[in-house]
C-alpha positions as CSV (number, residue, x, y, z in Angstrom):
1,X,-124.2,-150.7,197.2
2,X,-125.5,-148.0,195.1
3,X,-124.2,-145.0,195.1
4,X,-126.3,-141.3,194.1
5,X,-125.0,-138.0,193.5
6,X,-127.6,-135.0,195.2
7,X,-127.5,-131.6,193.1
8,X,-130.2,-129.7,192.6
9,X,-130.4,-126.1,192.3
10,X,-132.4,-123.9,194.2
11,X,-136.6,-124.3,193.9
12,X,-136.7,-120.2,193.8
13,X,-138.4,-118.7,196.5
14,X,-139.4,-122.2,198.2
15,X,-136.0,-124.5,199.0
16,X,-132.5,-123.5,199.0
17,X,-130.1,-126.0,196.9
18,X,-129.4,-127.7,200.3
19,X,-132.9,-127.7,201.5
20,X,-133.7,-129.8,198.2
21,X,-131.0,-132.0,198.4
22,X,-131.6,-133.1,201.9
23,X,-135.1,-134.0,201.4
24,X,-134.2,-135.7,198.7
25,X,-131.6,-137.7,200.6
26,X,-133.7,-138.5,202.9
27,X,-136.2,-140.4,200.5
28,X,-133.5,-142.3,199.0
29,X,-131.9,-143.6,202.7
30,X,-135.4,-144.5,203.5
31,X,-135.4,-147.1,200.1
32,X,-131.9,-147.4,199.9
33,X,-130.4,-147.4,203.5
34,X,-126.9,-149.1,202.7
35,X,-126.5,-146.5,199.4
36,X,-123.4,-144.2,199.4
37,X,-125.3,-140.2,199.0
38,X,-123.5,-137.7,198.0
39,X,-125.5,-134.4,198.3
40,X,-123.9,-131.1,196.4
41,X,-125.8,-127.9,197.0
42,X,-125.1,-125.4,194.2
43,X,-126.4,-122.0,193.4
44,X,-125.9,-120.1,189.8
45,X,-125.2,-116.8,191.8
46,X,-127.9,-115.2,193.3
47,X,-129.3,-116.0,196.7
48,X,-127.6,-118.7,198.3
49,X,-124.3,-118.8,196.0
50,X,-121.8,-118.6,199.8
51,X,-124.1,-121.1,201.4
52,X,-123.8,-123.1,198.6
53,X,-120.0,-123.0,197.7
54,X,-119.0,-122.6,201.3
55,X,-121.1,-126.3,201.9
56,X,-119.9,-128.3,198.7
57,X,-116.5,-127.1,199.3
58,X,-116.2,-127.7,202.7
59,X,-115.3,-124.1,203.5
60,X,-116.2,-121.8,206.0
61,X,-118.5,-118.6,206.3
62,X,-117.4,-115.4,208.2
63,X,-120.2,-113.3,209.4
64,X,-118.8,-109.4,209.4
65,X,-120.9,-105.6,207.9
66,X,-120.8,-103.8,204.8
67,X,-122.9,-101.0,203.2
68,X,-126.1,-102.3,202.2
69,X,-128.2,-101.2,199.2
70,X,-129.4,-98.1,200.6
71,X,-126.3,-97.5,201.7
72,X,-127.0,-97.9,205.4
73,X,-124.6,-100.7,208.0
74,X,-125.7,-104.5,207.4
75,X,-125.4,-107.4,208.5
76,X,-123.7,-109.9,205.9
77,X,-121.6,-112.6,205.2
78,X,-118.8,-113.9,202.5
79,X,-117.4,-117.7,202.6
80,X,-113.4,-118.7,202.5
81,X,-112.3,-122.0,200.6
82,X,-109.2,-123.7,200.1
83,X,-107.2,-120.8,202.4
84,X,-106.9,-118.9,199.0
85,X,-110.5,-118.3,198.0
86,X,-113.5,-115.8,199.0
87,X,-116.5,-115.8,198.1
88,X,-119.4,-113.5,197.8
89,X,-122.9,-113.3,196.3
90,X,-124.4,-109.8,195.9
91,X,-127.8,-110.4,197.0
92,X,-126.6,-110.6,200.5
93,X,-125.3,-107.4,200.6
94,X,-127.5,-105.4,197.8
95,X,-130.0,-107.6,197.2
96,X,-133.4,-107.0,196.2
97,X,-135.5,-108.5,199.6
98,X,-132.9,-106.1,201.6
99,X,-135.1,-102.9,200.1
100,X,-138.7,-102.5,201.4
101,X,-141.0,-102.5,198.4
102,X,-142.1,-98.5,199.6
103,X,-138.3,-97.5,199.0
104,X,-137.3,-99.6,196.2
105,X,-135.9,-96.9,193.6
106,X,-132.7,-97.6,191.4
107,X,-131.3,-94.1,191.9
108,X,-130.9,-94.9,195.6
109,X,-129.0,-98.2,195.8
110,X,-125.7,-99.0,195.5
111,X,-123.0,-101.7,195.2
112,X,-120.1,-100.1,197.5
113,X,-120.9,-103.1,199.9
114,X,-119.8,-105.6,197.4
115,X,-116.6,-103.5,197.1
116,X,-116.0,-103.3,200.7
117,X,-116.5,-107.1,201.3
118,X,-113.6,-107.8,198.3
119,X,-111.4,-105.3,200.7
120,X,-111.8,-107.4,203.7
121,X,-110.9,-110.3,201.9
122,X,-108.0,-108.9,200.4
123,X,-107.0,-107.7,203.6
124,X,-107.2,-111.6,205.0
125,X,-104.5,-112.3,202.5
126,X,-107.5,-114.1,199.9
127,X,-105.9,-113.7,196.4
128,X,-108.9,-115.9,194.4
129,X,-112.1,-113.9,194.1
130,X,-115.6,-115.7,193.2
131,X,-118.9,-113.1,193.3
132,X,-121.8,-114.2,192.2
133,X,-124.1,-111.9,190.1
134,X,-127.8,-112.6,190.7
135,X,-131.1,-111.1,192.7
136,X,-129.6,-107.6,193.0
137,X,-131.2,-104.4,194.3
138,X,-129.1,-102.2,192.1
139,X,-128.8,-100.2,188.7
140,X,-125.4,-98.5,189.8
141,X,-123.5,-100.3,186.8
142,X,-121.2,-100.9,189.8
143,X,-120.1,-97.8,190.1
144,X,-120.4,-98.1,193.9
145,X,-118.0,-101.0,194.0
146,X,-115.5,-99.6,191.9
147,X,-115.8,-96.8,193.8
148,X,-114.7,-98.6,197.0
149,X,-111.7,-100.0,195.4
150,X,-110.1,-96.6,194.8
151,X,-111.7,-95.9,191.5
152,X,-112.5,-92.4,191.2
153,X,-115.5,-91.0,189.8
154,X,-116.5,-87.3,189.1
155,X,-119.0,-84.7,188.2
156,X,-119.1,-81.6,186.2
157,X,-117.9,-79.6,189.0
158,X,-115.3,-81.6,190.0
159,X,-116.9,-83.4,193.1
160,X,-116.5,-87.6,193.7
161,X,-119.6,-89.0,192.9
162,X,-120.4,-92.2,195.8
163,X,-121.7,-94.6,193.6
164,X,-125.1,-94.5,193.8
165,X,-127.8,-95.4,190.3
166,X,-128.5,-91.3,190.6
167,X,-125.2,-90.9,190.3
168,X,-124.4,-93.0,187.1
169,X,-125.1,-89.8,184.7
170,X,-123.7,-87.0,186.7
171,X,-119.9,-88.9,185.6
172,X,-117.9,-86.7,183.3
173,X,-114.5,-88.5,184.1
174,X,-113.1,-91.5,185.5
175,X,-109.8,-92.6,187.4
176,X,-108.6,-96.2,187.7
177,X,-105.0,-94.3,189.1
178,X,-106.2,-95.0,192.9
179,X,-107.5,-98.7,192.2
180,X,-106.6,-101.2,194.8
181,X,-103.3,-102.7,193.1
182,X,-103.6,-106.4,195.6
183,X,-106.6,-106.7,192.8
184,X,-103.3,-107.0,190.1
185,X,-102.3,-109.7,192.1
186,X,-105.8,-111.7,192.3
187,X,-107.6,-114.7,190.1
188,X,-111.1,-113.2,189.3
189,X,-114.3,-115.1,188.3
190,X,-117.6,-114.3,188.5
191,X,-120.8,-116.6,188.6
192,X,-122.9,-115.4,185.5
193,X,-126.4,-116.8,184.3
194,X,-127.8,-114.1,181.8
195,X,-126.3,-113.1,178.8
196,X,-127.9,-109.1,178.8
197,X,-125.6,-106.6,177.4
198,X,-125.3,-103.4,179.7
199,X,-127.5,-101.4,177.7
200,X,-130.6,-101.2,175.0
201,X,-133.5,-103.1,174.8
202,X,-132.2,-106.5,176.3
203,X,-129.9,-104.0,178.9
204,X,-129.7,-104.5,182.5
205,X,-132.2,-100.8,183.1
206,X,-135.0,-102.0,180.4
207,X,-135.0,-105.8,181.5
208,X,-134.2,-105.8,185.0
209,X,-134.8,-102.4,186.4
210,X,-138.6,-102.2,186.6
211,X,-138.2,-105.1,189.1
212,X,-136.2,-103.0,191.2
213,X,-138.7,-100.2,191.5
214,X,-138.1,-98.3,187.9
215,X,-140.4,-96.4,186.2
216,X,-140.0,-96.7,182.2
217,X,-139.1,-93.3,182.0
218,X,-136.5,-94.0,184.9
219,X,-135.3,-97.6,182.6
220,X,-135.1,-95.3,180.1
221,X,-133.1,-92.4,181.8
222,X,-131.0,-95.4,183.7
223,X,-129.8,-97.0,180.4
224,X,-128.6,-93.9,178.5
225,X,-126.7,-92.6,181.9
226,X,-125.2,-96.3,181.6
227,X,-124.2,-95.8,177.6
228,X,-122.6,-92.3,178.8
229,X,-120.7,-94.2,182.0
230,X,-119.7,-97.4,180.0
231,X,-118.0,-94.9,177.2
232,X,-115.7,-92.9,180.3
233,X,-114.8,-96.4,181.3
234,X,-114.3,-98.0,178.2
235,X,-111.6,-94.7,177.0
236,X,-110.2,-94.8,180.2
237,X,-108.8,-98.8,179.9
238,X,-108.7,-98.9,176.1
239,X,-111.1,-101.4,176.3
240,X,-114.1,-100.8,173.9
241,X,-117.5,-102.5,173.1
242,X,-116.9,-103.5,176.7
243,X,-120.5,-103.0,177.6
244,X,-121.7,-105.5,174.6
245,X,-119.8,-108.2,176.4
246,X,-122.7,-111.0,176.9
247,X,-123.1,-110.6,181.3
248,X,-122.5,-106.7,181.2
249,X,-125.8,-106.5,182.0
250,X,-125.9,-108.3,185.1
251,X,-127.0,-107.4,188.4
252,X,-127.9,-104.1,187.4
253,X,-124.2,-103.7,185.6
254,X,-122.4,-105.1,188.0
255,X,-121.1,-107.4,185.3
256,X,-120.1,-104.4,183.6
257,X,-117.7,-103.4,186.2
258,X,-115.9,-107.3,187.4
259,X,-115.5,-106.9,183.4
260,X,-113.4,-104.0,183.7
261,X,-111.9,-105.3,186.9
262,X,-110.3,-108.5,184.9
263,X,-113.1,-110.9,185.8
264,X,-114.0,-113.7,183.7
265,X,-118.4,-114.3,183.7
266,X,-118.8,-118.1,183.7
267,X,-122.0,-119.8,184.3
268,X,-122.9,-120.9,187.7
269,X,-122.9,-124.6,186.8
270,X,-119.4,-124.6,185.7
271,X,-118.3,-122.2,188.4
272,X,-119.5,-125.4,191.0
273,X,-117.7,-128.3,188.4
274,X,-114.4,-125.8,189.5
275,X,-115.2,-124.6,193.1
276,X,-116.5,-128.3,194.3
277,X,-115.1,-131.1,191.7
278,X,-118.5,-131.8,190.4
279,X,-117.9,-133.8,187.7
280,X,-114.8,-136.0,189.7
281,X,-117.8,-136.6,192.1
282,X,-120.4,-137.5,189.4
283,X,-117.8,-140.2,187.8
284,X,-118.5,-143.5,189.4
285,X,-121.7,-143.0,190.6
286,X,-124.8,-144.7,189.6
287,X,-127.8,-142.3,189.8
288,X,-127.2,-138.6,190.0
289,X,-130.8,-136.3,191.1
290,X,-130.9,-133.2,189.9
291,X,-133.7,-130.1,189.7
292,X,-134.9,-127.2,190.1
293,X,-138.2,-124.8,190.2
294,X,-139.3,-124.9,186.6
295,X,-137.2,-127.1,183.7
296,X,-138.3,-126.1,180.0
297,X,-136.0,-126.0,176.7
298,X,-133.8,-123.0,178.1
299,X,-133.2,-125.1,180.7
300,X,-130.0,-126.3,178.2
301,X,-128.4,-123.1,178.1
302,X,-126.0,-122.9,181.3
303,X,-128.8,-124.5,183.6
304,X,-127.2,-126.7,186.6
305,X,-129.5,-129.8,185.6
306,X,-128.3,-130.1,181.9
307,X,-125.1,-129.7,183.0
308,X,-125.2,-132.4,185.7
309,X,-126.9,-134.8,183.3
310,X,-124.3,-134.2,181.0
311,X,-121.6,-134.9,182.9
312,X,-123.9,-138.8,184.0
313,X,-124.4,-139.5,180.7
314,X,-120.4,-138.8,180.0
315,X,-119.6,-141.1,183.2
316,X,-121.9,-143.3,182.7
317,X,-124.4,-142.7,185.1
318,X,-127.9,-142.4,184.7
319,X,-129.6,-138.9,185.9
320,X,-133.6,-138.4,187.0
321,X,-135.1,-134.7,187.1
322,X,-137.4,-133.5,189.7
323,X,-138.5,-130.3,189.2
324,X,-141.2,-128.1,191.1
325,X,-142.8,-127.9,187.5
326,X,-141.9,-129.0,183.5
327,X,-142.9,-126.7,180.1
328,X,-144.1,-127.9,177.2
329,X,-140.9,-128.1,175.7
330,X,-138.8,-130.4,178.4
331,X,-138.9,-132.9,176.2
332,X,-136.2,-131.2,174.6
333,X,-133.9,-132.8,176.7
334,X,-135.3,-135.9,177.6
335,X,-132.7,-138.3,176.0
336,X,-130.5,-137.0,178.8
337,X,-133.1,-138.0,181.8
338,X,-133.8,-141.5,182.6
339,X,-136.9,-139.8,183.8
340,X,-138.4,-136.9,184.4
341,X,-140.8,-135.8,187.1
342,X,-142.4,-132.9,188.4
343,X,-143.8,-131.5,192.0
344,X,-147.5,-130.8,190.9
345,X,-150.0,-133.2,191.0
346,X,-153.0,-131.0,190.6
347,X,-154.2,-127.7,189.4
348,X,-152.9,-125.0,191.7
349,X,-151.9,-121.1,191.8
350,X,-147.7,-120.4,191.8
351,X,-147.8,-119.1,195.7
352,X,-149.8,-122.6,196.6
353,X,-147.1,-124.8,195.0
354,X,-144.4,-122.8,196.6
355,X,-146.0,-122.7,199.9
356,X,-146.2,-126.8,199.8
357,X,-142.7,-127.2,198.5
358,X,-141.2,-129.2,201.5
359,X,-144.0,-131.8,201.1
360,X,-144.4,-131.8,197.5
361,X,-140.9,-132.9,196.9
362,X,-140.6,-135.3,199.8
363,X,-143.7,-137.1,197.9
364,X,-142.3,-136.7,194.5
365,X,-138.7,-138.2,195.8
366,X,-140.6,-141.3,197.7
367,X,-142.6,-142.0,194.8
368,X,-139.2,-142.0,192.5
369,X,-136.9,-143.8,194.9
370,X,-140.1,-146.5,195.6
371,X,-140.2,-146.7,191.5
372,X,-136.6,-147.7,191.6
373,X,-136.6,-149.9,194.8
374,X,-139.2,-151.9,193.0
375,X,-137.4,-152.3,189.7
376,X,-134.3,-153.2,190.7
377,X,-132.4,-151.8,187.7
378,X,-129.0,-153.5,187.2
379,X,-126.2,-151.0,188.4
C-alpha cells in the first residue's frame, strides 16, 4: 500500500494550501484507491496561515472582532492548538483585500487589531504566540499593535499617538513601562518569508508600500518617519541595529515590532515542520506532492516545496512538483524532484490561468498519478 504525503502551498490568488491538497488527493484515490494520503495544508504567513495551522494541527478556530485596518470593528478569526497555542495571521485582520482600492493610503491603516487579538488570547490563558507576517494593509511599523499592549507612544506636545502609518513620524518618545507583562511570560515566533530590513531601498515603505496605495513621495516620507521611530525604540530597549534585522521589514514593519517584542522570524516552512510534525509525517512515506503558484531558483530560499523535498530525499522518499507555472531556472533544483510539472498547457494571460486553477490542477494531478499507475515504480 503506498502511502503519499499532500503539502502544497498556496496557488496565490487561485487555491488555498487545502484547496490544492484535496484536489490533489483526489487524483491520487482515483489511481491509487487502497494508498494511505496524508494531506498537510501549510501557509508561509500571509492569507490562510490560521486555516492552515489550525487544519494540519488538528486545532480549532474561534471566530471573535478586532480593529481592522482602517481602524473600524471587523469580523476575524485566530486558531488555538495544543491548549497552549494561538495563532494569528495579519491579513485577516489588516490585510490588504480588507481596504477598498479608493481608500487604500498607508497613513490610514493600522495594526492595533493584531494587538488586540494577542490580548484575547492572553486573556484565554494561551502562553505560545504564532503570527504570521504576510499580505498586510499596513506601513504602521507596528506601532498600532504595540500600542494595544500598553506601549506608549507620544508627540511633541505630549499627546498618545494611536498607532496609525500618519502617526509613525509625529513620535518623539516611547514607553515600554505600561507593556502587557503576561507577554514576559509567553513563547514568541513569528512566520517570516522576506528578508527586507525596516528601512532604505530594500525597506518595508520603498518595496512594499506602493502596493498599499503609497505614492513615492509618501514611500519616501514613510521610510524616514520609520528610521526616526526605529531609533526611539531601539534607545528605549538598548537594543540597536534592531531595524537591520533581516524580517524588520515585514508586513509594513510589523516585523520590526514582534522583534522588539522577543519574537523570533522563522520561515513559514519550518514554522509548519514545528506547529504540525512535518518532517515525522514525511518519514516513511513513499511519494510526498508538493507545489505552489510559480517555482523558479528562489524557490530554495525558505520556499515550502524545497523544504518538503528536502526532508523526502533525507527519509527516503521520492517528491514530484506541481506547480501553476516553472521559470527558467527550476532546474536549479531538479535533483531534488523525481519530476517536475507544471499547470499550463498553452499560451495564456496570468488572470486566465488563475481563473482555471481548480481544473488545471485536477488534470495535471490525473496525468501524474496515471504516469505512475502505469509504471509501477518499486516502493
Amino acid at each position: 500500500m503506498p502511502r503519499f504525503v499532500v503539502v502544497p502551498d498556496s496557488f496565490k490568488g487561485s487555491l488555498t494550501s487545502l484547496q490544492a491538497g484535496h484536489i490533489i488527493s483526489d487524483s491520487i484515490r482515483k489511481h491509487f484507491p487502497d494508498a494511505e494520503i496524508d494531506v498537510i495544508p501549510v501557509a508561509d504567513g500571509g492569507e490562510g496561515t490560521v486555516e492552515a495551522l489550525v487544519t494540519a494541527a488538528s486545532g480549532k478556530l474561534i471566530d471573535t472582532k478586532a480593529a481592522g485596518p482602517l481602524g473600524d470593528e471587523t469580523d476575524t478569526q485566530f486558531g488555538i492548538i495544543g491548549g497552549d497555542t494561538a495563532v494569528f495571521e495579519l491579513a485577516n485582520v489588516a490585510g490588504l483585500p480588507m481596504v477598498p482600492k479608493e481608500k487604500r493610503n498607508p497613513y490610514d491603516t493600522t495594526t492595533r487589531g493584531l494587538g488586540e487579538l494577542i490580548k484575547q488570547a492572553l486573556d484565554k490563558g494561551l502562553r505560545r504566540l504564532v503570527v504570521g507576517l504576510g499580505g498586510s494593509a499596513t506601513n504602521d511599523g507596528g506601532m498600532g499593535m504595540l500600542s494595544e499592549l500598553g506601549v506608549r507612544f507620544r508627540d511633541a506636545d505630549g499627546d498618545l499617538l494611536p498607532g496609525y502609518g500618519r502617526d509613525v513620524g509625529q513620535a518623539v518618545s516611547v514607553d515600554f513601562g505600561g507593556l502587557d507583562p503576561r507577554l514576559a511570560e509567553c513563547e514568541l515566533i513569528a512566520a517570516c518569508d522576506v528578508k527586507n530590513p525596516l528601512c532604505g531601498p530594500e525597506g518595508a515603505s520603498v518595496i512594499f508600500g506602493p502596493q498599499k496605495g503609497a505614492t513615492p513621495e509618501q514611500a519616501a516620507e514613510l521610510d524616514r518617519a520609520l528610521l526616526g521611530y526605529a531609533g526611539l525604540v531601539e534607545r528605549e530597549l538598548g537594543r540597536p541595529a534592531l531595524h537591520e534585522v533581516p524580517g524588520a521589514g515585514a508586513a509594513g514593519g510589523l516585523g520590526f515590532a514582534l522583534l522588539s517584542l522577543g519574537f523570533t522570524l522563522a520561515p513559514g516552512a519550518e514554522l509548519i515542520d514545528r506547529m504540525a510534525g512535518l518532517e515525522s509525517r514525511i518519514a516513511g512515506s513513499d511519494w510526498v506532492i508538493t507545489g505552489e503558484g510559480r517555482t523558479d531558483g528562489q524557490s530554495a530560499y525558505g520556499k515550502l516545496p524545497y523544504y518538503a523535498a528536502t526532508l523526502a530525499k533525507k527519509h527516503g522518499a521520492k517528491a514530484i512538483l506541481i506547480s501553476g507555472s516553472l521559470g527558467a531556472d527550476y532546474l536549479e533544483l531538479r535533483e531534488l524532484f523525481a519530476g517536475c510539472f507544471a499547470l499550463i498547457t498553452e499560451p495564456s494571460d496570468l488572470q486566465t490561468c488563475m481563473d482555471r486553477a481548480v481544473p488545471a490542477l485536477a488534470a495535471c494531478s490525473d496525468n501524474v498519478m496515471g504516469f505512475l499507475r502505469i509504471a509501477r515504480s518499486p516502493w
